[in-house]
N, C-alpha and C positions, 0 to 999 in steps of 0.2 A: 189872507182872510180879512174880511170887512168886518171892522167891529160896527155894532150899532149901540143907539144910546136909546132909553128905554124913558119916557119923564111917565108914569104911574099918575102924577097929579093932573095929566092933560090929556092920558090916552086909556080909556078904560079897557083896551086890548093890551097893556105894558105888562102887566101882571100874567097873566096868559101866557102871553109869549115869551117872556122872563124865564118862564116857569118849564115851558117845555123846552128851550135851551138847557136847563139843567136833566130832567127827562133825560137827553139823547145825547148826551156824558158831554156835553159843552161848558164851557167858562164863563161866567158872569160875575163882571161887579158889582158888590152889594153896596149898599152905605148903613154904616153899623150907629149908633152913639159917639162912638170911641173915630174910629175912620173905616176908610172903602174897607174892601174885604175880597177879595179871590178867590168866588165859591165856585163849587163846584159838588154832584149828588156824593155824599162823604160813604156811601155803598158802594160806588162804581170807580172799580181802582185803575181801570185807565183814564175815565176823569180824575182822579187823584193824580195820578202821576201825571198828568199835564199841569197841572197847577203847578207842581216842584218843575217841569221843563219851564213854563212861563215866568217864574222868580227865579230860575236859576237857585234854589234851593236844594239843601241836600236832602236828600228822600229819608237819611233817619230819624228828621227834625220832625216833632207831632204837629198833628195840624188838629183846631178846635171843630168841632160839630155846633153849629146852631139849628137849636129847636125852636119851634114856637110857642112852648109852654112847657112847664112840668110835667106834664100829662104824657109827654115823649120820654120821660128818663127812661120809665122799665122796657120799651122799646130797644134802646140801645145799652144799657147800664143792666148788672148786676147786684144784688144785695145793699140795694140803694136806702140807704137809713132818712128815720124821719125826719133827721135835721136837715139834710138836703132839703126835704118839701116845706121845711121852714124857713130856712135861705133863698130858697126860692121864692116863694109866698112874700118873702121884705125885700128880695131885693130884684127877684125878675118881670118884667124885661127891664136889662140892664148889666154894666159891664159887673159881672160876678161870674168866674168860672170855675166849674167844682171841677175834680179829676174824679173819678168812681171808673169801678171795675168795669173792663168790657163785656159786653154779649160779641159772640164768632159773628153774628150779621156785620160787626164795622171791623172793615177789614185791619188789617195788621199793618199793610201801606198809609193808611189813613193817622193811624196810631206811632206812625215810626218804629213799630217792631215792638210795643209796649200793650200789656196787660190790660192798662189804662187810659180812659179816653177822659178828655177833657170837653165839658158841656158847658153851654152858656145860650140865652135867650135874648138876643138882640135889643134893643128900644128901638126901634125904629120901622111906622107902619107898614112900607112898602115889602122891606126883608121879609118883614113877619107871615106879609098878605103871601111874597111868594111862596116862601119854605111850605104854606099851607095848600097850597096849588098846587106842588110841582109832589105831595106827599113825601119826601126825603129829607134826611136833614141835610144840611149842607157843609161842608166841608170848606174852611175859609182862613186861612191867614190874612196877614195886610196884604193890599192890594198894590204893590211896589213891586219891584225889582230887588231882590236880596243887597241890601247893602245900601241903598237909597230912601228919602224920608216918604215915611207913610201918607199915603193920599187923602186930604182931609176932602177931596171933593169929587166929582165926576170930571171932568177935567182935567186933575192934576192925571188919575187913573189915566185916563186916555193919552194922555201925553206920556206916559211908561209905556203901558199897554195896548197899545191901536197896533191891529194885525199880530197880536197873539193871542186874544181873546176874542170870544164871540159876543158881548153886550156889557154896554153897564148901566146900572138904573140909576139915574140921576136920582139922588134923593135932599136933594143940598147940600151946604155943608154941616160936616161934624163936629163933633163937640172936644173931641175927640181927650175926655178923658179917661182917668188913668183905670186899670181893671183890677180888679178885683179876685185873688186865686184863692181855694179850699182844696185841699188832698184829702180824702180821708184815706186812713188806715183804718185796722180790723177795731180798734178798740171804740173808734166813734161810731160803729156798725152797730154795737152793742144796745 
């Protein structure tokens, strides 16, 4: 497989076609705030389980969903409390991921076998423009090889991942700091 690399800030078809890669259960890397990222449509569980073949990851490990705004929680989430669209509202887009209750739409692969999905809304324009293109959310760990250091650039990705993946969007590099997690349980629901 030929990876390709996608630059968004010089081709206003990157986005597009970024976008329908994800579409037709393909691998793409993102570039997050934080670093690359390994997405892939987080609905389509044989795109899912290609991501765990291409890191060599274990399939019960969760993998995150990014949205492109709050406005996707009750899409995929259940009994999503208002504090959520408070933390969201300070602190998305950016690295903060909430865990909330699943909807059956994201599958149980995607979740590692858990109840619970873990949500988060990128900083970064390009991610954003695709997730909103390709209408899914995406489904993305680091963009590495399980056990090797996270790809703070398109480059480094491609030097993991050229011929296991089908694109990455160059987005620069990243900033690549530290994230930010919330669980809630039933009593913050309240």
């Amino acid at each position: 497989m030929e990876t390709r690399i996608f630059h968004p800030e010089h081709d206003t078809n990157a986005v597009a076609e970024a976008a329908a890669i994800l579409r037709r259960g393909g691998l793409l890397g993102i570039p997050t705030e934080t670093v690359y990222g390994l997405g892939a449509d987080a609905l389509n569980e044989d795109a899912v389980r290609r991501i765990f073949e291409a890191k060599g990851r274990p399939q019960d490990n969760p993998l995150i969903i990014h949205v492109p705004s709050a406005d996707w929680l009750e899409r995929y989430c259940q009994n999503v409390p208002a504090a959520a669209y408070r933390l969201a509202e300070k602190f998305w887009p950016g690295p903060l991921t909430m865990i909330l209750p699943r909807r059956e739409i994201v599958p149980l692969r995607t979740t590692g076998g858990l109840e619970t999905v873990g949500v988060r809304c990128p900083n970064h324009p390009a991610t954003l423009a695709i997730i909103e293109a390709a209408g899914v959310p995406i489904a993305a760990p680091s963009g590495n090889t399980s056990g090797r250091p996270s790809p703070t650039t398109a480059q480094h990705m491609m030097d993991d991942m050229a011929g296991k993946i089908d694109g990455i969007v160059d987005g620069g590099c990243c900033a690549r700091a530290a994230c930010r997690w919330k669980r809630w349980s039933a009593c913050w629901a309240r």
